[in-house]
C-alpha positions as CSV (number, residue, x, y, z in Angstrom):
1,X,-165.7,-99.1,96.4
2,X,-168.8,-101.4,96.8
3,X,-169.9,-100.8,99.9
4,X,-171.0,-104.0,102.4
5,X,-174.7,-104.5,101.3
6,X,-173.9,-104.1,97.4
7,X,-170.9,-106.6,97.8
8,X,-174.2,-109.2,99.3
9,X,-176.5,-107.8,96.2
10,X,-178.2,-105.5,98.5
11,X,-178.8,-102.2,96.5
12,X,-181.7,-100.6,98.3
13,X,-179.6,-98.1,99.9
14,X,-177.0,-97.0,97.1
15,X,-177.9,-93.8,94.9
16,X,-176.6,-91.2,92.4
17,X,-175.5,-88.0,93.2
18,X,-178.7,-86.4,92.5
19,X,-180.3,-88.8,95.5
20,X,-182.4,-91.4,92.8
21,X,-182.1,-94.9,93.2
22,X,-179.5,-97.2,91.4
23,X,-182.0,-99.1,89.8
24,X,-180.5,-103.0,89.3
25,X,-182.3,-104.7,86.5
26,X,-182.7,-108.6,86.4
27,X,-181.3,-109.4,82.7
28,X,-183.8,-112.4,82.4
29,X,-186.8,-110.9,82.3
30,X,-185.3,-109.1,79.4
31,X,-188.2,-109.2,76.6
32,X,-189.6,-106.9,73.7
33,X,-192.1,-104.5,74.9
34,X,-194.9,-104.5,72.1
35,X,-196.0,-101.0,72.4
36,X,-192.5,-99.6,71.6
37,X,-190.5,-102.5,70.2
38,X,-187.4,-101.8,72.4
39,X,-186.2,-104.1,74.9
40,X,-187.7,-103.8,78.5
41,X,-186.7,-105.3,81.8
42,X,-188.0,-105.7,85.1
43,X,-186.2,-104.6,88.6
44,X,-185.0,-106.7,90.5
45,X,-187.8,-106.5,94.0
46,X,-186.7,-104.5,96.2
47,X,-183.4,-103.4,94.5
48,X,-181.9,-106.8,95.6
49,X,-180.4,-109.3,94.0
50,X,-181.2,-112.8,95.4
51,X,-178.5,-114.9,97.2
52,X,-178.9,-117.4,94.7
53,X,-178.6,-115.0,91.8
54,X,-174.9,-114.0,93.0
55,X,-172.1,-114.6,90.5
56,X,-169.5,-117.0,92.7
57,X,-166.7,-115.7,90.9
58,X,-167.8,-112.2,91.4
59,X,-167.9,-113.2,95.2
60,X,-165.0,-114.5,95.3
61,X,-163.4,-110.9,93.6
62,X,-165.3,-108.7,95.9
63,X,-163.8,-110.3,99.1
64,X,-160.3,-109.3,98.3
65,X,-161.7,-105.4,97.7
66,X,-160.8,-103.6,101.2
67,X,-164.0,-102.2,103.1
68,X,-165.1,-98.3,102.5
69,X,-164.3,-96.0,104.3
70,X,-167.2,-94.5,104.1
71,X,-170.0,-97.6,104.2
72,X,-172.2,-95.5,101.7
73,X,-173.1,-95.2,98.0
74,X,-174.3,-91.7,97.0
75,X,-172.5,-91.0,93.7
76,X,-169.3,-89.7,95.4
77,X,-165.8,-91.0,96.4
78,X,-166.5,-93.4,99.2
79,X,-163.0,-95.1,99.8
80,X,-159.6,-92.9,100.5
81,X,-156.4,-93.9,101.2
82,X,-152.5,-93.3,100.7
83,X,-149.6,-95.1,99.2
84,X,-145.8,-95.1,99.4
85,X,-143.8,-95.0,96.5
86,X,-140.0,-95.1,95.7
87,X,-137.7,-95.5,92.7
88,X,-134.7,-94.8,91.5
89,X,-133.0,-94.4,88.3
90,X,-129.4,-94.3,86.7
91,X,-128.1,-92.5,83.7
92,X,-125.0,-92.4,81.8
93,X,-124.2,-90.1,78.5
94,X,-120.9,-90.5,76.8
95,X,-120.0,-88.9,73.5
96,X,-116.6,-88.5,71.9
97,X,-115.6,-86.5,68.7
98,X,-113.3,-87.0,66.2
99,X,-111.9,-85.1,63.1
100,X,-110.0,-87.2,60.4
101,X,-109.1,-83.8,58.7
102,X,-110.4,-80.5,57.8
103,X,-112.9,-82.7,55.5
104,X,-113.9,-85.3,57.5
105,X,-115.4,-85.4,60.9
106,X,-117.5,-88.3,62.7
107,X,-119.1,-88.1,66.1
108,X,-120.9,-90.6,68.5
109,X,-123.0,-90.3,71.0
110,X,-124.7,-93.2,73.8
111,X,-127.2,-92.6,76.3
112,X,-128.3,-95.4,78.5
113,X,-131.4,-94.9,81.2
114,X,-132.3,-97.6,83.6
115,X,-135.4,-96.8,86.1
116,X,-137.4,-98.7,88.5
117,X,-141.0,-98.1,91.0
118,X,-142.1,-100.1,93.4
119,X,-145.9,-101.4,94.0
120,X,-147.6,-98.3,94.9
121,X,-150.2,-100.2,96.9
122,X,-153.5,-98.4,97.8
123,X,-156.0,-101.4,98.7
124,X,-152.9,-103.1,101.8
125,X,-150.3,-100.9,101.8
126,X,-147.0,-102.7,102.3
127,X,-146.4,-105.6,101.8
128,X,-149.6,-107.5,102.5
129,X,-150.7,-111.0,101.4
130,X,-153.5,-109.8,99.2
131,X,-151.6,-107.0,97.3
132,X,-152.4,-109.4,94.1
133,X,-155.5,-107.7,93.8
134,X,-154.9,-103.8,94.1
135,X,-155.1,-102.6,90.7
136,X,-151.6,-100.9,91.2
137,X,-149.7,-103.6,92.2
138,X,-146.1,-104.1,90.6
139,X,-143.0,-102.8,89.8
140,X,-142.2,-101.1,86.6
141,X,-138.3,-101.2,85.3
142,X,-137.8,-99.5,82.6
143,X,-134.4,-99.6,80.3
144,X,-133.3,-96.9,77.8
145,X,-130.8,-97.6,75.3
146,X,-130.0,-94.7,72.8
147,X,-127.1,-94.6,70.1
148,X,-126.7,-91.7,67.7
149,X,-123.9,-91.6,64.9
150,X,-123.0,-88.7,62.4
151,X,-120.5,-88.1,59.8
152,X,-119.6,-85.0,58.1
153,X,-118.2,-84.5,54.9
154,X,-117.4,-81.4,53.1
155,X,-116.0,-82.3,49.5
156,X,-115.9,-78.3,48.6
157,X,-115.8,-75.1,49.7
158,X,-119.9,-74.9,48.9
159,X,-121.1,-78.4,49.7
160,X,-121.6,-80.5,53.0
161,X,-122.6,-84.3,53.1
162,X,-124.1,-85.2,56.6
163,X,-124.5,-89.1,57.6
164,X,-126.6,-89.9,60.5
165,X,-127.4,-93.3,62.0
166,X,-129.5,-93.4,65.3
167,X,-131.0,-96.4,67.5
168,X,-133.6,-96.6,70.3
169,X,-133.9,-99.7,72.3
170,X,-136.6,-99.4,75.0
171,X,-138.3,-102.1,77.2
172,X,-140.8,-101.8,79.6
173,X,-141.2,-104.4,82.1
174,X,-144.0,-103.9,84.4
175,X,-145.1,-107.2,86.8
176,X,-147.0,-108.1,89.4
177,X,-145.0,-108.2,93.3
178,X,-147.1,-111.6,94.1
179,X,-148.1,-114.8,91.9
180,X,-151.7,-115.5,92.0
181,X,-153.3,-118.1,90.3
182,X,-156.8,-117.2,88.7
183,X,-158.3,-120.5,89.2
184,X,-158.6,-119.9,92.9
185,X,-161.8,-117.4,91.8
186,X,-163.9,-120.0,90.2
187,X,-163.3,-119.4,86.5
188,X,-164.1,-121.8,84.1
189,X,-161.4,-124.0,82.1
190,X,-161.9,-122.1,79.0
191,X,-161.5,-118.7,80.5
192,X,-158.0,-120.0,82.0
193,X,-156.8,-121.4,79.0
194,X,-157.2,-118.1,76.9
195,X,-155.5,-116.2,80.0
196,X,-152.2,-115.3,78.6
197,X,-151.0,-113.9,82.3
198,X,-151.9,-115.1,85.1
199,X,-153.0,-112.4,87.6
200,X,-156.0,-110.9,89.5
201,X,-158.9,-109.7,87.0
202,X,-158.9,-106.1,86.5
203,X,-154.8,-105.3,87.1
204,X,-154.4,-103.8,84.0
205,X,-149.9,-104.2,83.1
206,X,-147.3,-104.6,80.6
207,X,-145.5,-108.3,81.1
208,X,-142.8,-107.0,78.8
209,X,-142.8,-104.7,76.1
210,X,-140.1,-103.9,73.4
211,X,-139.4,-101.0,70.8
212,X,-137.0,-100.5,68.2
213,X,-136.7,-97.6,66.3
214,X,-134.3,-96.4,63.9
């Protein structure tokens, strides 16, 4: 987690895990160095970004991230927490046999599988107001259809003709617990109009997925 200096552009204090500085560039005084030809760029003083400098929309993002729980940035976990988590899930198998005669022989089977889980929320456990932005936010229902059909025919005493039709229906519906409306954060019109779900940046989910197979 950003701890409370870097979300303010204050980086003097955060390092790696070998104790060296995170060093923040400033990306406009980006500029061909003419001894070596690559591109150089100059720290920012200090290893703080200026007020002005700030991204507002980035602002706006890192107020909804909870606080450290350790206020430090040395290259190692700085933010622990727990989260509940329930489900449940229903299945139901039925198959049924039947022989027309000693030649002839068809069998069916159907499987259906329905699950659910609930938000598994790490950043406001329960059921806060700003679970929007915790990356694992949602609830995932899942539905399994399965259909498998096979015939059997033996035309003579050294042959056997086998039939077999099968079908997978699976959709995965994973969504948010919360609406939220990007446009709150700043983003431009363009970025909103491209945005084909409307959600907190960085939850990464499936509105709705479908497979068929057969």
């Amino acid at each position: 987690m950003p701890t409370s200096r870097e979300k303010i552009g204050d980086f003097s204090r955060s390092v790696k895990a070998a104790g060296n500085l995170v060093v923040i560039y400033d990306p406009l005084t980006t500029r061909l160095d003419p001894t070596t030809g690559l591109l150089i760029r100059d720290p920012f003083p200090g290893d703080m970004i200026p007020t002005n400098r700030l991204n507002p929309v980035a602002q706006s993002i890192a107020r909804f991230y909870p606080a450290a729980t350790r206020d430090v940035s040395d290259g190692s976990s700085n933010f622990r927490t727990t989260a509940d988590q329930t489900g449940f899930a229903s299945v139901a198998n039925a198959k049924i046999d039947h022989r027309f005669s000693d030649k002839v022989s068809l069998s069916g089977f159907y499987s259906t599988n329905k699950t659910s889980q609930t938000n598994e929320n790490f950043w406001e456990r329960g059921q806060g107001a700003s679970r929007f932005a915790d990356p694992r936010d949602g609830t995932l229902d899942r539905s399994l259809h399965l259909l498998a059909v096979n015939n059997m025919w033996i035309p003579g005493n050294s042959t056997v003709l086998t039939l077999r039709y099968g079908s997978t229906h699976l959709q995965d519906d994973d969504s948010t617990t919360i609406d939220f409306d990007p446009a709150s954060l700043g983003f431009d019109a363009a970025y909103l109009n491209a945005a084909q779900v409307r959600k907190f940046p960085g939850r990464v989910g499936r509105r709705l997925r479908r497979i068929r197979r057969r």
